[in-house]
C-alpha positions as a Markdown table, in Angstrom:
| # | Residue | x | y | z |
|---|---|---|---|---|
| 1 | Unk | 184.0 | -91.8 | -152.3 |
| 2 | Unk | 186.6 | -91.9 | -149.2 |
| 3 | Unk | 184.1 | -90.5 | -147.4 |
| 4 | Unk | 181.5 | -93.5 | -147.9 |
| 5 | Unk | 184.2 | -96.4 | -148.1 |
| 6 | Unk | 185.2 | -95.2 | -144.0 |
| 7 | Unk | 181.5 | -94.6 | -143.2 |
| 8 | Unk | 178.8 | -96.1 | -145.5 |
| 9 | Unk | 176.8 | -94.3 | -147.3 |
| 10 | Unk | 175.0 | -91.0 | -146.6 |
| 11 | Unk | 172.0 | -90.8 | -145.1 |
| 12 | Unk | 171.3 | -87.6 | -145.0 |
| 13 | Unk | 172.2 | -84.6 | -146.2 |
| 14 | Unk | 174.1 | -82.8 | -143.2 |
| 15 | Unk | 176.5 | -85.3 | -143.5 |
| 16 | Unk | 178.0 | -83.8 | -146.6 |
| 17 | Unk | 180.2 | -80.7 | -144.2 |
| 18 | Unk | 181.8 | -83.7 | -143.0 |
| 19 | Unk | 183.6 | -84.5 | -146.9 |
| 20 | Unk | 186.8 | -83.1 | -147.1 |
| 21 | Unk | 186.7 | -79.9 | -149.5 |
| 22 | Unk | 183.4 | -79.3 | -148.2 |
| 23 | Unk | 182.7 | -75.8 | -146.5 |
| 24 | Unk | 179.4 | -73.5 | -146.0 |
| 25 | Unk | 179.7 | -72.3 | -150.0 |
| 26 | Unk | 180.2 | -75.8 | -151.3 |
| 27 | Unk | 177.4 | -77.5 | -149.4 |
| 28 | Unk | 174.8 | -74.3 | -150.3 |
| 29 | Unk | 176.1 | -74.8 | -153.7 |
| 30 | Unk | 175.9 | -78.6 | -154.3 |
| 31 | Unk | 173.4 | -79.4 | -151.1 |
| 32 | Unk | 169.8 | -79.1 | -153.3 |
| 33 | Unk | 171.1 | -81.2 | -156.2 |
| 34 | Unk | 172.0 | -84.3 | -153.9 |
| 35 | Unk | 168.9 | -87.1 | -153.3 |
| 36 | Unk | 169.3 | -89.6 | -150.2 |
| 37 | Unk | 168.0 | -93.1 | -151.8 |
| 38 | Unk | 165.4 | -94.0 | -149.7 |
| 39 | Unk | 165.9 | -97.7 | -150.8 |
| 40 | Unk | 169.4 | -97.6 | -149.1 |
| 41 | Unk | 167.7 | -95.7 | -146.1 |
| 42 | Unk | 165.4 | -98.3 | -145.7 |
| 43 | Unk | 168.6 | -100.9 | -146.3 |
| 44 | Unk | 170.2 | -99.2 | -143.4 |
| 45 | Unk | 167.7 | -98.3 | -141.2 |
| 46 | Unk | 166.9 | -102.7 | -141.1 |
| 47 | Unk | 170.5 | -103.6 | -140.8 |
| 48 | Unk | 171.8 | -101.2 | -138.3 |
| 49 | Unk | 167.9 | -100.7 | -136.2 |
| 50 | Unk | 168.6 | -97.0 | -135.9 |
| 51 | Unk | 169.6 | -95.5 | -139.3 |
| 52 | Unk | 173.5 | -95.6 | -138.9 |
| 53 | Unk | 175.9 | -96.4 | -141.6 |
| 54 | Unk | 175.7 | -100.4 | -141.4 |
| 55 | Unk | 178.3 | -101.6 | -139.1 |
| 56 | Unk | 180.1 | -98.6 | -139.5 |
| 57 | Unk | 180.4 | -96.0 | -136.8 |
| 58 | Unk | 181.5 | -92.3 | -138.0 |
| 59 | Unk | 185.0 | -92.1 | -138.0 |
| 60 | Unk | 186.5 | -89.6 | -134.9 |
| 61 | Unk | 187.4 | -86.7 | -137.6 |
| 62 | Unk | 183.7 | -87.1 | -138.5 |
| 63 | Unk | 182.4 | -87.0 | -135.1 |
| 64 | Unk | 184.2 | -83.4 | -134.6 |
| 65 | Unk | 182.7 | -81.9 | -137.3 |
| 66 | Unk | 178.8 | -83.0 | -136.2 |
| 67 | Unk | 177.1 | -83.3 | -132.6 |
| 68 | Unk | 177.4 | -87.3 | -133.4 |
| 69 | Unk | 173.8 | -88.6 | -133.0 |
| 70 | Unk | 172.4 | -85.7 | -134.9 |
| 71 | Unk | 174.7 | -86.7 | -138.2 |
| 72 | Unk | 172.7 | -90.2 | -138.1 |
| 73 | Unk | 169.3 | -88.3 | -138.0 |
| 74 | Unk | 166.8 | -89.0 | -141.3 |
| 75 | Unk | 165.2 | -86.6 | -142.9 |
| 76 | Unk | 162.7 | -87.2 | -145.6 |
| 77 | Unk | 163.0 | -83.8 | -147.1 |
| 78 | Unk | 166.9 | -85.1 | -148.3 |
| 79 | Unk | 164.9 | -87.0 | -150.7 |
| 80 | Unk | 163.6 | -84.0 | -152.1 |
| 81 | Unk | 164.7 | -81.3 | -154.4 |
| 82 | Unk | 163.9 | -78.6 | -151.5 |
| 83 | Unk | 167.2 | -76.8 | -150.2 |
| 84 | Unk | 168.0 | -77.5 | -146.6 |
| 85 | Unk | 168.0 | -73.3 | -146.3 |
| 86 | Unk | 163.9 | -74.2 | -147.0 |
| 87 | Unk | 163.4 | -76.5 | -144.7 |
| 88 | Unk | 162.2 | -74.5 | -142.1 |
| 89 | Unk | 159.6 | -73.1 | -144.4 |
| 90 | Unk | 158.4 | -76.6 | -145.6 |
| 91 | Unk | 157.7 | -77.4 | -142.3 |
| 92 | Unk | 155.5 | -74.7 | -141.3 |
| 93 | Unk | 153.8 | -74.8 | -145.0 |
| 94 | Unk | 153.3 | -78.5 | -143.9 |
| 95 | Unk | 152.2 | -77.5 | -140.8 |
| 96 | Unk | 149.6 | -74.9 | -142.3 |
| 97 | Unk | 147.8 | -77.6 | -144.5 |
| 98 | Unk | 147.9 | -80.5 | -141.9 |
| 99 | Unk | 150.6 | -83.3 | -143.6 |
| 100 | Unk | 153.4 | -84.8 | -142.5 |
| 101 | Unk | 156.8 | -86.0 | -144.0 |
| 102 | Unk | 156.5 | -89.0 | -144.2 |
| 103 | Unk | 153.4 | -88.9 | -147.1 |
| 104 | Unk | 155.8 | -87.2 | -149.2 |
| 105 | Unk | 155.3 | -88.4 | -152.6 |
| 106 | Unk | 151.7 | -90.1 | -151.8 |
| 107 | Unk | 148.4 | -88.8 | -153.0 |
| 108 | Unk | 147.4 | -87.6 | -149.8 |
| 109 | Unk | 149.9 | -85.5 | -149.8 |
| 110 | Unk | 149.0 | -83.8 | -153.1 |
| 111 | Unk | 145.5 | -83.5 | -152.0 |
| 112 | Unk | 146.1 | -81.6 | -149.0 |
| 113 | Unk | 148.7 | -79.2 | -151.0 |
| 114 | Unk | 145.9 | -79.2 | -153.6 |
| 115 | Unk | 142.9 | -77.8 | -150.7 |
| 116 | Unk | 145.4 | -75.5 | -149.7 |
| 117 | Unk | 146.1 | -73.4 | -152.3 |
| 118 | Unk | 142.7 | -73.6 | -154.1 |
| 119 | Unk | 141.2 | -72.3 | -150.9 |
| 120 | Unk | 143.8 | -69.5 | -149.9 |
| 121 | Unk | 145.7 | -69.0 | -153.1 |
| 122 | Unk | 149.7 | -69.6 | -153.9 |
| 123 | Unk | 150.5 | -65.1 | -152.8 |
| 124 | Unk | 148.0 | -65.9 | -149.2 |
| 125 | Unk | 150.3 | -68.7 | -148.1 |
| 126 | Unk | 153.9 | -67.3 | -149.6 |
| 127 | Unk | 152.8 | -64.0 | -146.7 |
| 128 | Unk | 151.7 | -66.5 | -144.8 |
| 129 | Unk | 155.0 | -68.0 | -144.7 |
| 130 | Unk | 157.2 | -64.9 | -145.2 |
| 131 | Unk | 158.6 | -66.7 | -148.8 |
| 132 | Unk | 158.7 | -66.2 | -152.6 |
| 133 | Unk | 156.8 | -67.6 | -154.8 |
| 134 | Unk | 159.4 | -69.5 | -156.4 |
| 135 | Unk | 160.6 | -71.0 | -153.1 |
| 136 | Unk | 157.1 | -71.9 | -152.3 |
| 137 | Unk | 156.6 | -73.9 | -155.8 |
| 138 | Unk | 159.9 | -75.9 | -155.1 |
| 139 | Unk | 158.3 | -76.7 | -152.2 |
| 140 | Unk | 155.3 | -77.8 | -153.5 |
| 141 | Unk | 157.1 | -79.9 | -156.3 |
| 142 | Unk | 159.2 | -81.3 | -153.5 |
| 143 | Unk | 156.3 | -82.7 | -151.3 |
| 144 | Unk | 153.9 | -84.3 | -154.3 |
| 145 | Unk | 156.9 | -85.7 | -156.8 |
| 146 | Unk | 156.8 | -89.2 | -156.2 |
| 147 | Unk | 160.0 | -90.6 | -154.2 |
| 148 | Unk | 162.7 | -91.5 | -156.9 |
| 149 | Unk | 161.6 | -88.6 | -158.9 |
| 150 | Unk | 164.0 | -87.7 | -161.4 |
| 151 | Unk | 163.4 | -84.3 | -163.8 |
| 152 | Unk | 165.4 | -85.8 | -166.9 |
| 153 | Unk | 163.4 | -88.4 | -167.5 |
| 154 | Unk | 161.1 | -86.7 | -168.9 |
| 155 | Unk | 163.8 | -85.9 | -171.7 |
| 156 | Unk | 162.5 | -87.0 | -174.8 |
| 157 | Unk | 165.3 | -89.6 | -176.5 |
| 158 | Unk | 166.1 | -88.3 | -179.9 |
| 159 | Unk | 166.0 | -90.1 | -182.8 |
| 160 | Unk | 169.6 | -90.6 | -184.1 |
| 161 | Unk | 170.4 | -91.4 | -187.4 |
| 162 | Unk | 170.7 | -95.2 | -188.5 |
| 163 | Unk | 174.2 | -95.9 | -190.0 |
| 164 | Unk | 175.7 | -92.9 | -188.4 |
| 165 | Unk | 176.9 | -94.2 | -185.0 |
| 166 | Unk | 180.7 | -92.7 | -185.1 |
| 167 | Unk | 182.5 | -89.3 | -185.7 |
| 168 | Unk | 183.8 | -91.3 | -188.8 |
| 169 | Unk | 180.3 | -91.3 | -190.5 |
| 170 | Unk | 179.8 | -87.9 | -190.6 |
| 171 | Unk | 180.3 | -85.6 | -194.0 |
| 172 | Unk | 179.5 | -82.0 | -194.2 |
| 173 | Unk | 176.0 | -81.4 | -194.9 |
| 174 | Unk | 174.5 | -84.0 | -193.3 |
| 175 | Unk | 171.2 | -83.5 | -191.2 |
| 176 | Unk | 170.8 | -85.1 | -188.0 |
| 177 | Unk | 168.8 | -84.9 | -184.8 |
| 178 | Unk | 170.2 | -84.7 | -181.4 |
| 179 | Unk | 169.2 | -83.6 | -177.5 |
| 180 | Unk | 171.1 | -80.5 | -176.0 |
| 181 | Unk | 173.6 | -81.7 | -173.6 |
| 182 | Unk | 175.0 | -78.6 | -172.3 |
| 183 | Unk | 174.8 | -74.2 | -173.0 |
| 184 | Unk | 177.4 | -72.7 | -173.0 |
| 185 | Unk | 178.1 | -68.4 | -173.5 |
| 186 | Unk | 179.6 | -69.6 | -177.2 |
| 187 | Unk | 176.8 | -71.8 | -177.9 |
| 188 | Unk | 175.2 | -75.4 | -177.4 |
| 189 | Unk | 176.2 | -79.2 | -177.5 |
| 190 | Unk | 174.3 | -81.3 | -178.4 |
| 191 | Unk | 174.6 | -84.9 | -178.7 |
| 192 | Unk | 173.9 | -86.5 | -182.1 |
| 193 | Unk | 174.8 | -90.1 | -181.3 |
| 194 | Unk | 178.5 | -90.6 | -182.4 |
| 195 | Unk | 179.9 | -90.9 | -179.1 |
| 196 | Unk | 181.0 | -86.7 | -179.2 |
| 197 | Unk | 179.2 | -84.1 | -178.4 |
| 198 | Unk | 178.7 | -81.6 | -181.5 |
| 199 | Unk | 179.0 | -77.4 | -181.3 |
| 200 | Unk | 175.9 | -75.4 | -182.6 |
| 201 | Unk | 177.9 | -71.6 | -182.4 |
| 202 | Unk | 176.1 | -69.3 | -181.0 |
| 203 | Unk | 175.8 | -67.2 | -184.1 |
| 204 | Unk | 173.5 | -70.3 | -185.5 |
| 205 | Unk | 171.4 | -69.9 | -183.3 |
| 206 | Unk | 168.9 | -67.5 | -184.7 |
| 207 | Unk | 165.6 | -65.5 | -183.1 |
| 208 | Unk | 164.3 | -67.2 | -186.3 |
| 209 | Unk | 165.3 | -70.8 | -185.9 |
| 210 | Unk | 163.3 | -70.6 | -182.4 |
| 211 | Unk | 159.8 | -72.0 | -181.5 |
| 212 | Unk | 157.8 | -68.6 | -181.7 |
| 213 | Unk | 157.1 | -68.9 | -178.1 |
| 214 | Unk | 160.5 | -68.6 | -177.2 |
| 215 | Unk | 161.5 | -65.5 | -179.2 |
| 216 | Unk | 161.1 | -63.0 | -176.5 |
| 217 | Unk | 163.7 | -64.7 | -174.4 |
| 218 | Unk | 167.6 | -64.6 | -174.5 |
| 219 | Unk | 168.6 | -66.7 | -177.9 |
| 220 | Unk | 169.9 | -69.9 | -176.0 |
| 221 | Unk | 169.2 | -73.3 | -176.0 |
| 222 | Unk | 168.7 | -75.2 | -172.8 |
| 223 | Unk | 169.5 | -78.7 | -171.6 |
| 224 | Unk | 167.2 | -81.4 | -173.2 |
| 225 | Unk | 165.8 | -79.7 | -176.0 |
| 226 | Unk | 165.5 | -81.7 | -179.3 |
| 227 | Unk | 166.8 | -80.0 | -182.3 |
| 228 | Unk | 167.2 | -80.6 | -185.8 |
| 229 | Unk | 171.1 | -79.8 | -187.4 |
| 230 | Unk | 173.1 | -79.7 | -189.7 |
| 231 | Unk | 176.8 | -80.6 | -189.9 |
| 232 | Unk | 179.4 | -77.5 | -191.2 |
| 233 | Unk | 182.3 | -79.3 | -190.6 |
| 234 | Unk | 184.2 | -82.3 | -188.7 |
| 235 | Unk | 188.2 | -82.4 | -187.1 |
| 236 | Unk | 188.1 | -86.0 | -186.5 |
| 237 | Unk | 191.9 | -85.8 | -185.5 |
| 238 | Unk | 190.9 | -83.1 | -182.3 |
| 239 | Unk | 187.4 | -84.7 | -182.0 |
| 240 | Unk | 185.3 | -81.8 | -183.1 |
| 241 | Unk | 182.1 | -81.3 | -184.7 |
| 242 | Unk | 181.0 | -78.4 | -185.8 |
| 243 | Unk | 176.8 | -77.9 | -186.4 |
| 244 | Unk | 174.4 | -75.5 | -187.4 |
| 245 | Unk | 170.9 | -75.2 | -185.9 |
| 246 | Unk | 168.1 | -76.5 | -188.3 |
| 247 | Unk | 165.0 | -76.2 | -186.0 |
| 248 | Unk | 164.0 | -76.5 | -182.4 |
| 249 | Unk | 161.5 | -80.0 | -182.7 |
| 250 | Unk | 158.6 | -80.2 | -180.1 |
């Protein structure tokens, strides 16, 4: 936030090494997870005629930490969920099947990824390009998801119960239906619609109480997952809500 009120906003994602806090660990940590908006981009790029921060040069400790001109450079792969570290890779796979950056997103951009691996095969082009296979499907997903893509909203909503809307409502013994927030080693929280997350212990959750396609993997719950519970008990003075795992819904 400091950073952006001195500079404007970022646009790209290099320009994160110049935050404070921010060293070669952090950035490799927190660099695939961060999208540039190309809205503001295209904000910035109109105002400014060259893609600076509008009518805000970089400040002088920002200018020591980049080679200046290079730290206002765009790069339409920041829009992506590709890792910087895979850049170098997505050019030359973007090389290999003739697109460019800038189609990102557009349906000429999935048909030439399309040709390209029904003619040579996903394992041909990862020794092609010296990669993994999971690197190379990031990359993939990177170039044909439409600009603004965002994974969670595909998370179904749940369908919360009407008349329960507060930790107040709740009794012990009451079913509800939530989304999985957040795993945890102990167990899964999942939100149930009264404004506090509830607990499903890991000992609730059961090889049994799993879809039968999940069985053979580690008994966990992941992040957006719609599940059926039922409440054990509630500690309204500390907030807490204790649940136990019904079903998995699909």
């Amino acid at each position: 936030m400091e950073w952006r009120e001195k500079n404007g906003p970022f646009i790209n994602r290099g320009q994160l090494k110049e935050v404070k806090g921010v060293g070669p660990t952090t950035f490799q940590q927190c660099a695939g997870f961060i999208r540039i908006n190309p809205e503001n981009l295209k904000s910035i790029c109109s105002a400014t005629g060259a893609g600076g921060a509008a009518g805000k040069p970089p400040s002088k400790k920002s200018k020591s930490k980049t080679t200046g001109i290079a730290s206002q450079q765009l790069n339409p792969l920041d829009q992506t969920c590709i890792h910087p570290e895979s850049y170098d890779i997505a050019m030359r796979f973007l090389v290999l099947i003739g697109g460019n950056v800038q189609d990102i997103g557009k349906p000429e951009m999935q048909s030439k990824v399309n040709a390209a691996i029904q003619k040579e095969g996903m394992g041909e082009v990862c020794q092609k390009l010296n990669t993994a296979l999971p690197t190379l499907q990031i990359i993939i997903d990177g170039l044909t998801q439409p600009q603004g893509f965002d994974i969670r909203q595909g998370f179904d909503t749940p369908d919360f119960k009407r008349g329960i809307v507060s930790i107040n409502d709740l009794k012990q013994g009451t079913v509800l239906t939530g989304r999985v927030e957040n795993a945890a080693l102990f167990g899964a929280f999942v939100d149930i619609g009264v404004g506090r997350s509830g607990l499903i212990h890991k000992k609730y959750i059961t090889e049994a109480k799993l879809p039968r396609d999940e069985r053979r993997r580690s008994l966990a719950l992941g992040p957006g997952e719609k599940v059926e519970v039922r409440v054990l008990n509630v500690d309204v003075a500390r907030g807490r809500i204790g649940l136990d795992l019904i079903r998995v819904l699909r």
